[in-house]
TORMIRO-338328 format. One record per atom (N, C-alpha, C): residue in three letters; x, y, z. Coordinates in steps of 0.001 Angstrom, whole numbers, plus 524288, in hexadecimal, padded with zeros to 5 digits. Each point is the difference from the previous one (the first is absolute). Example, Ala and Ser with C-alpha at 12.3 -4.5 7.8 and 13.67 -1.06 7.14 Angstrom:
<atoms>
ALA833867E9C681E78ALA7FC86804A680000ALA80384804B080000SER7FEA28041A7FD30SER80334804A68003CSER7FCFE80442802DA
</atoms>
This chain:
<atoms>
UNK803457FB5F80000UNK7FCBB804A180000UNK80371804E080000UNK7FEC480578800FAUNK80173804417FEA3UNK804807FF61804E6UNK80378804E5800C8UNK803DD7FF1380460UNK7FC498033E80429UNK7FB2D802A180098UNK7FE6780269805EBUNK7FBD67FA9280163UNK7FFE37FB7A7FE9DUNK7FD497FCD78016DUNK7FF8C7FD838047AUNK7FD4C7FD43804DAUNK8046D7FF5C803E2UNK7FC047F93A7FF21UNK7FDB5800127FDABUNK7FB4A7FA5C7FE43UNK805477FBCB7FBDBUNK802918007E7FE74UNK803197FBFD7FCD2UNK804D07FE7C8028CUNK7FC617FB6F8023FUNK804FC7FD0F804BDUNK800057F9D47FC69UNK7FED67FF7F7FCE6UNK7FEDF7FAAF7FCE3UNK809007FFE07FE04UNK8009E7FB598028EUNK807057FF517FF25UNK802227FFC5804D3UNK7FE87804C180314UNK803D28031280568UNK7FFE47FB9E802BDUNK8043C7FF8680411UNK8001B7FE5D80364UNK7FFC38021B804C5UNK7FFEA7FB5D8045FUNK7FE11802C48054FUNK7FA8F802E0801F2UNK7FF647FC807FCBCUNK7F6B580064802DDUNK8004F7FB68801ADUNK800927FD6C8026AUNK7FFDA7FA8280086UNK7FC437FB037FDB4UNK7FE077FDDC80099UNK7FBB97FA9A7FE21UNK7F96A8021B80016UNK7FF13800587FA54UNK7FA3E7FF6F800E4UNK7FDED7FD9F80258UNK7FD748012D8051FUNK7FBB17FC0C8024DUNK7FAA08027C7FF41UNK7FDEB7F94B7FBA8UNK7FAC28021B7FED1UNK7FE237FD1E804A5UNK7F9F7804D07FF8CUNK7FBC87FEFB803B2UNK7FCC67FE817FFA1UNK7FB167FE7B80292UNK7FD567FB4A80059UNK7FA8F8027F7FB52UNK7FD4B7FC257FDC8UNK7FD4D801157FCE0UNK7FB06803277FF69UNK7FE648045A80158UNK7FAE9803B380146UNK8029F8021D803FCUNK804678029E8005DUNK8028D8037F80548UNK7FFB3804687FDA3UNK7FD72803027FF98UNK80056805C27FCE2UNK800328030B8035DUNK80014802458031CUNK80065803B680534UNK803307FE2680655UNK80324804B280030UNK803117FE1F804B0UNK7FE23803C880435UNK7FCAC804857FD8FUNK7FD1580225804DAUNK7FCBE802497FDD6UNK7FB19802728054FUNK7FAA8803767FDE7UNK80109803AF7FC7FUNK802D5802EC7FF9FUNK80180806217FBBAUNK800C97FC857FA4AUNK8017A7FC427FF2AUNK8015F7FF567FBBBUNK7FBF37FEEC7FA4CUNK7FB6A7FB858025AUNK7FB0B801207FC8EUNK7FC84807097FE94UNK80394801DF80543UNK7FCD1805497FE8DUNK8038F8029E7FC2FUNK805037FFD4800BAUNK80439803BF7FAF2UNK7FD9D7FE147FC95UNK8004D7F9D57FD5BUNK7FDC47FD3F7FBE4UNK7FA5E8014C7FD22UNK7FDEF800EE8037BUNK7F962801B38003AUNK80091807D87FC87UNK8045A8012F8025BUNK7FF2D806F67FFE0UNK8047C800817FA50UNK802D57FD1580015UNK804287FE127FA78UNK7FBC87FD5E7FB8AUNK7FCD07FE697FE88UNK7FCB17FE0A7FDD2UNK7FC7D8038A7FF3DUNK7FD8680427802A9UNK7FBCD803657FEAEUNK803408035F7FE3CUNK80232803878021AUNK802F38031A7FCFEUNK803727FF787FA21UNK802437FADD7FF07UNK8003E7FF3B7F9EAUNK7FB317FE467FDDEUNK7FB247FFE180177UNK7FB5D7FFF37FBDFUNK7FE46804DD800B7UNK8011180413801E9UNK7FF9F807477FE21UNK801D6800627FA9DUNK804367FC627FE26UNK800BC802457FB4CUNK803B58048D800DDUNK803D68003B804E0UNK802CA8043D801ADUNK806667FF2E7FB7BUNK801547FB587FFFBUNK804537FE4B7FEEFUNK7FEC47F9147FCC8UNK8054C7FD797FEF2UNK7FEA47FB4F7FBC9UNK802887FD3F804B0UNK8002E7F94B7FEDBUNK802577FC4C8027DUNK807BB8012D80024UNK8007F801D37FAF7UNK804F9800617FFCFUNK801DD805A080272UNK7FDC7803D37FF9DUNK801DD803688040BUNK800F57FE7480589UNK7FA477FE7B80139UNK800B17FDBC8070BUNK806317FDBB7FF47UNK800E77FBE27FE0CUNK802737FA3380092UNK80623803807FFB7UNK801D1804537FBE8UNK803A8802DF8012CUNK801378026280503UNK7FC1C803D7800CEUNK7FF5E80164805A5UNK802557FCDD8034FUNK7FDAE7FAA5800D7UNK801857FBEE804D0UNK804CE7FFB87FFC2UNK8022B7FDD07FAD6UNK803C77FE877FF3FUNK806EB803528000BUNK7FDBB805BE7FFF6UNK80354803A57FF8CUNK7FF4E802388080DUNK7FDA97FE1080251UNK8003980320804FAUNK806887FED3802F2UNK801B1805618029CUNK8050E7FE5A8011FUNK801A67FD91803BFUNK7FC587FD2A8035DUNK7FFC17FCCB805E1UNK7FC197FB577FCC5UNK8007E7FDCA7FD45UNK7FDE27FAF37FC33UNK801A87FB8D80340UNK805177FF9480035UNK801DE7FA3D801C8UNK7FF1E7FFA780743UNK7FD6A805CA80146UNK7FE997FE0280661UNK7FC7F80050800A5UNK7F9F67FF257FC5DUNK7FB828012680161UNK7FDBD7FA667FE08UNK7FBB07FF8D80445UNK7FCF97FA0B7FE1AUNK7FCAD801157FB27UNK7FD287FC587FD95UNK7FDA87FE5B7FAB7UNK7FBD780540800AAUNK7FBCE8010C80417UNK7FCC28035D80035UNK801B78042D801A3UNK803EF8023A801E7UNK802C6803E9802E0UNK802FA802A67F925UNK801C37FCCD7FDF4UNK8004C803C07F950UNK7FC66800457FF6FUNK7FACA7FDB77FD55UNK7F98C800B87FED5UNK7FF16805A68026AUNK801C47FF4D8033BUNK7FD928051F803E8UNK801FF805287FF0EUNK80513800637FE2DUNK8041C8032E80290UNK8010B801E27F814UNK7FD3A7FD0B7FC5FUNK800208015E7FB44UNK7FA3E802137FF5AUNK7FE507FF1A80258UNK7FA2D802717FF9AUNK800CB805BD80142UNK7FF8080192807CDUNK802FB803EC7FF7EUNK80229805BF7FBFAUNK8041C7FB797FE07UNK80335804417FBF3UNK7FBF9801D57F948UNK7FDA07FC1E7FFF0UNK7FD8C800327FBE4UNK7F96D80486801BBUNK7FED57FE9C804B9UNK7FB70804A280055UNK80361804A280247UNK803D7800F48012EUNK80306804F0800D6UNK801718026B7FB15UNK8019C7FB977FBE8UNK801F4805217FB6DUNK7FC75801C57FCFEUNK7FA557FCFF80164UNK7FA868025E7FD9EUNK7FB7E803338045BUNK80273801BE80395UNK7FCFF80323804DEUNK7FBC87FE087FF3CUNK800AC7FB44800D1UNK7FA517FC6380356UNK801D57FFE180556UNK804207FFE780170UNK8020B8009C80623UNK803F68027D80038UNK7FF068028C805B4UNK806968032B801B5UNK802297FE1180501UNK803738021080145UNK803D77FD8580245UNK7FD7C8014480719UNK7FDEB8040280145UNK7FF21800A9803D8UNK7FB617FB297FFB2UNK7FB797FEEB7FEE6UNK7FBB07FCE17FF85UNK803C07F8E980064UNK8041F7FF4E7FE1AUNK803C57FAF17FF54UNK800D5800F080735UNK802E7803BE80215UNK8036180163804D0UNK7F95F7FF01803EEUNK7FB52802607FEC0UNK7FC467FE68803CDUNK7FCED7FBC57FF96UNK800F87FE947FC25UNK7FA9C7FC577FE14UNK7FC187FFA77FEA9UNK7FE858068E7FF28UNK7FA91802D380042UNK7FFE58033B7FAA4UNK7FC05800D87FFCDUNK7FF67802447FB03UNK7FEB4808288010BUNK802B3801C77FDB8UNK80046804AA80203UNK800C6802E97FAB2UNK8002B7FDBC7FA27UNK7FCDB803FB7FAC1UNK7FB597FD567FED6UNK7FE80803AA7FCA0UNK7FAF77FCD37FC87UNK802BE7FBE17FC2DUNK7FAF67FD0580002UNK801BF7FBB67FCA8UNK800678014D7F9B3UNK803867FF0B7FD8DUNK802B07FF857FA3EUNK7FC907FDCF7FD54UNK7FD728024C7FB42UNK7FC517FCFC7FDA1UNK8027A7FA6A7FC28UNK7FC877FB6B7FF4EUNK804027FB517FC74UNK7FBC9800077FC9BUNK800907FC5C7FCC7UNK7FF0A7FD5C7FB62UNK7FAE57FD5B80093UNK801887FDBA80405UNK7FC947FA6A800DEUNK7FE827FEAD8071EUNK7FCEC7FE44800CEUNK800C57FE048032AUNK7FDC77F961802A0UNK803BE7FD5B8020FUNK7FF3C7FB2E800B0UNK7FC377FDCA80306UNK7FA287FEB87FE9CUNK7FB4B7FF3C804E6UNK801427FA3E800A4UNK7FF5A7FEFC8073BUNK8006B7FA9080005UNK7FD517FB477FF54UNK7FB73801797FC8FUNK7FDE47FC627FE5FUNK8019C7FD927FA95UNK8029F8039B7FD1FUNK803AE7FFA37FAA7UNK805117FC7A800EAUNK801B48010380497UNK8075D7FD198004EUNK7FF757FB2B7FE93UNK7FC497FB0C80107UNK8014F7FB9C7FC84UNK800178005E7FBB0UNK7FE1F803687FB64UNK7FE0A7FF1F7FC09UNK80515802EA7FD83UNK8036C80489802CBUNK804178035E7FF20UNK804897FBF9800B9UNK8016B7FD168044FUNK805337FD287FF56UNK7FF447FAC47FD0BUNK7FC0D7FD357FE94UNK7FF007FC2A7FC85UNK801C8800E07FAFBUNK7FEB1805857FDFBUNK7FF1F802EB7FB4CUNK80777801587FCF0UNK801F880028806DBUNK806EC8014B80016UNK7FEAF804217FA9AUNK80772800167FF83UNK8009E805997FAE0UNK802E77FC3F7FC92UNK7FD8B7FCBF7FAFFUNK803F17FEF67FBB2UNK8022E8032B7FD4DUNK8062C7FF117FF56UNK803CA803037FE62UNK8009B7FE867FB2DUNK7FD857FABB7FB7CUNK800DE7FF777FB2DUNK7FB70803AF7FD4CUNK803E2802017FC1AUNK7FE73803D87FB4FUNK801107FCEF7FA4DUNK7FE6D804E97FC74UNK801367FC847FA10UNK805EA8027F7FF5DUNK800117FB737FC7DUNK806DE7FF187FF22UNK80137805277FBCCUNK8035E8028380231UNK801E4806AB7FC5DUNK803397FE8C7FC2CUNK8030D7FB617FFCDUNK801F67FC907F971UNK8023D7FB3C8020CUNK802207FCA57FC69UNK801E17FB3B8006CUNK803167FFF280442UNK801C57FABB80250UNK8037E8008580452UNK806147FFCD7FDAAUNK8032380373801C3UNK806AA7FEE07FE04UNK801187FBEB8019EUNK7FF237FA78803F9UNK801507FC2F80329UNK7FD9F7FDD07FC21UNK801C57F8FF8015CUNK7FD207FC777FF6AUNK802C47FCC9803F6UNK7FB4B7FA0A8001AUNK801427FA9280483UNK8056A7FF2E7FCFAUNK804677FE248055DUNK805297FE7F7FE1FUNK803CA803507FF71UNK7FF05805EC7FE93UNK8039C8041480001UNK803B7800CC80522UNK805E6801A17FD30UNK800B980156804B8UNK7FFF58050B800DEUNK7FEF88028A803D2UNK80254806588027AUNK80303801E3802DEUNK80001805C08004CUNK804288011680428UNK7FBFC805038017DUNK8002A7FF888060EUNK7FCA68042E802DFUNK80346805DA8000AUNK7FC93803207FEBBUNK7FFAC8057C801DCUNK804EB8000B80450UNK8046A804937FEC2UNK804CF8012D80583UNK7FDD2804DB7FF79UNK8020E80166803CCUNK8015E806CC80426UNK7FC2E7FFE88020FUNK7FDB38058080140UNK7FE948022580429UNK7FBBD806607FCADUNK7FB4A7FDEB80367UNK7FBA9803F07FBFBUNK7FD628024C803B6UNK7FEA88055D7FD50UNK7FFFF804878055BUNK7F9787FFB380118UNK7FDA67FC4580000UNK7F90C7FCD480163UNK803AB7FC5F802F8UNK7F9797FF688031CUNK7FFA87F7198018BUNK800187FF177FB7FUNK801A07FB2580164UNK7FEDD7FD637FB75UNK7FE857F96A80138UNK7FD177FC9D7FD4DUNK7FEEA7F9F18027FUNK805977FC627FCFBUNK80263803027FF7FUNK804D17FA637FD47UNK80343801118069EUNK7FF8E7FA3E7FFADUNK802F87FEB880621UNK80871801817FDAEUNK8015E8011C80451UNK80654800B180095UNK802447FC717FE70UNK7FEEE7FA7F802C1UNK8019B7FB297FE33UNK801997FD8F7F99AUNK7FD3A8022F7FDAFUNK7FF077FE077FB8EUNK802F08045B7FBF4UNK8003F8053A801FBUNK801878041C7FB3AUNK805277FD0B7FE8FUNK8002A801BC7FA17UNK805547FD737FB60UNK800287FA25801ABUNK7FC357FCA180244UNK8026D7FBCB7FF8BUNK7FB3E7FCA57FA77UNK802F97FBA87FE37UNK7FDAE7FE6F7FBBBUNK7FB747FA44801A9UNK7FC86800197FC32UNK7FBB07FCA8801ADUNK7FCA77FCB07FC64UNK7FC897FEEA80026UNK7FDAB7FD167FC12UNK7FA8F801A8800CAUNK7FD70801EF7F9F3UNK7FAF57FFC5800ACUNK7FD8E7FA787FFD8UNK7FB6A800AF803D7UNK7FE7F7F8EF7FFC3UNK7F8D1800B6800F6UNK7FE6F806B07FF4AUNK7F9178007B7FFEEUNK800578062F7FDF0UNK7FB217FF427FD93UNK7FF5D805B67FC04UNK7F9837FF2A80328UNK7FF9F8059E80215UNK7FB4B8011A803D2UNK7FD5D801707FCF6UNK7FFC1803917FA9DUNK7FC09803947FD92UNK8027F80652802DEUNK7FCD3803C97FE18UNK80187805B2802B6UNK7FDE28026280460UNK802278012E804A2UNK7FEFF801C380415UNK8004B80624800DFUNK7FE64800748035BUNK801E3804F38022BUNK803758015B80098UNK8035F804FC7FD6BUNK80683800FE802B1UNK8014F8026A8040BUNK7FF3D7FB5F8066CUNK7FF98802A780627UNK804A2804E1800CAUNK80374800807FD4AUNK804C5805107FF2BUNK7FDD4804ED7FED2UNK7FD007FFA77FC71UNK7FE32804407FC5FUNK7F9A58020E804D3UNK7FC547FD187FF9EUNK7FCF5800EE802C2UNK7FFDA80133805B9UNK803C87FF698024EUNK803CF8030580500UNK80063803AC800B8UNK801CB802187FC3BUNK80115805687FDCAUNK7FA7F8029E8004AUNK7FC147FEC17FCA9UNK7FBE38039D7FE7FUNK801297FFA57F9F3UNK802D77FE087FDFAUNK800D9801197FA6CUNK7FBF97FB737FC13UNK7FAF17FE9D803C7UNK7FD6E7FCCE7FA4FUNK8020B7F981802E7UNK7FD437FCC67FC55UNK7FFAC7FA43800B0UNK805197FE287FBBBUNK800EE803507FD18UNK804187FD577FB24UNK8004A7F99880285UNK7FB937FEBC7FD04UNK801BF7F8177FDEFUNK804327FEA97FC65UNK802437FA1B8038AUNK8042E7FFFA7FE72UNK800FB7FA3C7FF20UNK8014B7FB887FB8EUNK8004F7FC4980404UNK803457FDD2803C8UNK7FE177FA97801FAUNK801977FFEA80451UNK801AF7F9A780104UNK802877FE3080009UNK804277FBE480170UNK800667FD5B8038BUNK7FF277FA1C800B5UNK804767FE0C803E7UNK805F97FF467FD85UNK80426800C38036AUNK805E47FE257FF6FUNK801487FD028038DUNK803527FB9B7FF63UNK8000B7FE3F8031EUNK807C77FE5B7FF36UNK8022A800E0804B0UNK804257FFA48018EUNK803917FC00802B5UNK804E07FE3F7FEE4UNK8026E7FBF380229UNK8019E8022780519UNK801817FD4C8050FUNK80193800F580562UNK804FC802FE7FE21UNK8048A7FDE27FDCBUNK804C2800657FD7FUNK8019F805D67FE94UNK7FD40801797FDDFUNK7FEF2804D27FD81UNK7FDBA8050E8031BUNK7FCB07FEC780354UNK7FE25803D0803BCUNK80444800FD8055CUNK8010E7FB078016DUNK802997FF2180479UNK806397FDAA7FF13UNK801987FF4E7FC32UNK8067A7FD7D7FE43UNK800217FBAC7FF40UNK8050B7FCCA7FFD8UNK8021A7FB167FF4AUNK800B07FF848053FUNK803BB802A4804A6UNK801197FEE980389UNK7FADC7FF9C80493UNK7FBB9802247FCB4UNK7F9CC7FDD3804D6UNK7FF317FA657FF83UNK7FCB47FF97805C3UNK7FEAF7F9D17FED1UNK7FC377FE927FD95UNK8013C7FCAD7FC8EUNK7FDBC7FDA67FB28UNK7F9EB7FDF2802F8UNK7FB74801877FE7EUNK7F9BC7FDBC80437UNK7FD807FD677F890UNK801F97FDF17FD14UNK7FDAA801BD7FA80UNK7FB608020A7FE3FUNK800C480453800CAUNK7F99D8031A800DDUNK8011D804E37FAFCUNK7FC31802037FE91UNK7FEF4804D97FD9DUNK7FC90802F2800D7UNK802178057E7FFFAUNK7F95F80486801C8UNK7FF898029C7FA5AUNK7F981800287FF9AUNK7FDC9802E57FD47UNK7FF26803FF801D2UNK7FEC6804C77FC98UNK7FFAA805D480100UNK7FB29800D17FB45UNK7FC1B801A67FFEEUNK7FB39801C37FEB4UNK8044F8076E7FD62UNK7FEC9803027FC19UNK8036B802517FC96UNK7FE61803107FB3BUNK7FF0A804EE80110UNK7FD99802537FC01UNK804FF7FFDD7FC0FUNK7FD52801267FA7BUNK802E37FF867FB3CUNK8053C8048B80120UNK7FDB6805A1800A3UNK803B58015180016UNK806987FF198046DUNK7FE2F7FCE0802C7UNK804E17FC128043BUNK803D17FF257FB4EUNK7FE107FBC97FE69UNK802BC7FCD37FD0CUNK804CB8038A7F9E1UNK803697FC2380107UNK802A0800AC7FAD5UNK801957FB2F7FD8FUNK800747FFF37FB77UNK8020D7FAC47FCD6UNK805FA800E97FFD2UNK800E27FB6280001UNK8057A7FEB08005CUNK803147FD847FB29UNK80632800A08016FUNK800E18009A7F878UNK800537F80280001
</atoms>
């Protein structure tokens, strides 16, 4: 991802062992269905897109010390502050102390099943042929781009194999911004251990795929 990211820990070391948790554990305390609950109405205002929020989270600069709902929260926040739906004194009391910001929309709760069932598909029509095909090889996107961006660290300049052609998606970079949906397509690659991680890593014979808008990719000679 971009270099102010603090969300692209995919490689690093020293997080220690995923321990997954038990199956229907979604909450580790009372506040948290409610962020979830107030994160959910507020992106059906129509205030902002999925990919703005998801920058937001991902760009906060205390990322790697906040729990799963504690970013939710803390990107929300920033996102009704830079649209004076909230200020900072009303955050500091808890209370609401302007008038409320007019939205778009608003989310009645008799609608929310019919709203998260409905989710947001991101496939569009295809804007021309794909430059990829199954079997190609590539080489990912290097440096450093002054957006988020969804191409993980791990993977920039290293080479891969296309092995799924999605159709055209949304370009989550571009629509971040505010600059439009520009569809793009969109890729699996999929990568040797070897290559991401060296010769001298230990060999698990495994490969990761990376999901990859067109413009990621480059062909290789």
């Amino acid at each position: 991802m971009s270099y102010d990211t603090q969300a692209d820990l995919g490689g690093q070391p020293g997080f220690g062992k995923v321990v997954p948790e038990a199956e229907g554990e979604l909450f580790h305390a009372g506040w948290e269905p409610r962020a979830l609950a107030l994160v959910l109405a507020m992106g059906a205002t129509g205030s902002w897109n999925i990919d703005a929020s998801r920058a937001v989270r991902e760009t906060l600069p205390d990322y790697r010390d906040l729990s799963y709902y504690q970013i939710w929260l803390g990107a929300l926040e920033q996102l009704m502050l830079q649209r004076g739906q909230i200020f900072p004194d009303e955050i500091a009391d808890g209370e609401m102390h302007h008038p409320a910001a007019p939205v778009a929309r608003v989310l009645q709760a008799a609608n929310v099943p019919a709203v998260l069932a409905k989710g947001s598909p991101t496939e569009r029509p295809e804007p021309a042929p794909a430059r990829f095909t199954l079997g190609q090889q590539v080489r990912m996107h290097l440096g450093k781009v002054d957006h988020h961006t969804r191409l993980p660290g791990y993977v920039q300049g290293k080479r891969g194999t296309v092995v799924h052609l999605h159709g055209a998606h949304v370009f989550a970079d571009a629509n971040a911004q505010g600059l439009g949906e520009q569809p793009q397509w969109l890729y699996t690659v999929a990568f040797d251990e070897a290559e991401l991680w060296g010769d001298t890593a230990p060999r698990q014979n495994l490969s990761v795929s990376v999901d990859a808008w067109e413009s990621y990719l480059e062909a290789t000679a």
